[in-house]
N, C-alpha and C positions, 0 to 999 in steps of 0.2 A: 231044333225043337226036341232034341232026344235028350237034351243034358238039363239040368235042373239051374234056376239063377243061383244065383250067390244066396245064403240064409242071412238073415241082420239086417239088411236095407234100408236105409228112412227113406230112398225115393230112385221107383226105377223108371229110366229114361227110354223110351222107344221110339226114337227118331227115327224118320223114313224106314219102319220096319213092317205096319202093317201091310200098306199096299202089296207085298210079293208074298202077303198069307192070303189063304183062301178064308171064309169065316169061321172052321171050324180051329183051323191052326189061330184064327185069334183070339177065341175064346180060352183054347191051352196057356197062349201067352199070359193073358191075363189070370187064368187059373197058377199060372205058376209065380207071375208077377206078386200075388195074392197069397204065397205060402210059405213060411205062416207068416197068418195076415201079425203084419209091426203093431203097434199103436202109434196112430197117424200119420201111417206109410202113404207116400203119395205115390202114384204109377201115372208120370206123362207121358200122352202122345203127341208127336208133331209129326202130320202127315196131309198129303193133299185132301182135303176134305171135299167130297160131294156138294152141291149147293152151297158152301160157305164161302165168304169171302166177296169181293165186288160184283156188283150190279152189271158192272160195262161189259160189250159183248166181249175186248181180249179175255176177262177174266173168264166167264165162260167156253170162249173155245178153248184155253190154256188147260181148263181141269178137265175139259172132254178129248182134247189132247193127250192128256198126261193117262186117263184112263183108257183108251185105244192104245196108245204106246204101252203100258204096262200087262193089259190085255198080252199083246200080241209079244213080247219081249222076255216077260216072267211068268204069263199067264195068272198074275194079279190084276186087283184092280182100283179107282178110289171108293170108299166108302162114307156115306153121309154120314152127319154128328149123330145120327139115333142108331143108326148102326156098329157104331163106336160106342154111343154110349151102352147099348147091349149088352157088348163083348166086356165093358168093366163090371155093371151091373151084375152079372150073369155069375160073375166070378166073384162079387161079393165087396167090390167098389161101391162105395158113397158118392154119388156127383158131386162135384164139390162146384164146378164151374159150366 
């Protein structure tokens, strides 16, 4: 979180990277994903989402799972889609999706 992205970007990817930030380091991410903002830079996330995803109980215990284990492992944890959406919003993200 100390070094700056890359400048030029048309699209940065953040695989499995929020869960091991707290929210204020995902806010930074996004602030820096976001500078200076492209014209029509995209910033994806792919990460265990809170509530998203299936209905059936595995998938439920699997993401209550996965946010205990990250709790206790990285002292991260998963975040719902409106807390994601936040963290892009906040930083000056357009929802796209």
């Amino acid at each position: 979180m100390k070094d700056e992205l890359p400048k030029e970007n048309d699209i940065i990817l953040a695989f499995n990277i929020i869960h091991g930030l707290n929210p204020s380091e995902n806010e930074i991410l996004a602030q820096k994903a976001n500078r200076p903002p492209t014209n029509g830079g995209i910033y994806v996330i792919l990460d265990q989402i809170k509530g998203a995803g299936g209905s059936s109980q595995m998938s439920k215990a699997t993401t209550s799972y996965m946010a205990l284990n990250l709790l206790h492992q990285a002292g991260g944890k998963t975040y719902s889609k409106n807390e994601v959406d936040t963290f892009a919003q906040k930083a000056g993200f357009k929802k796209r999706f």
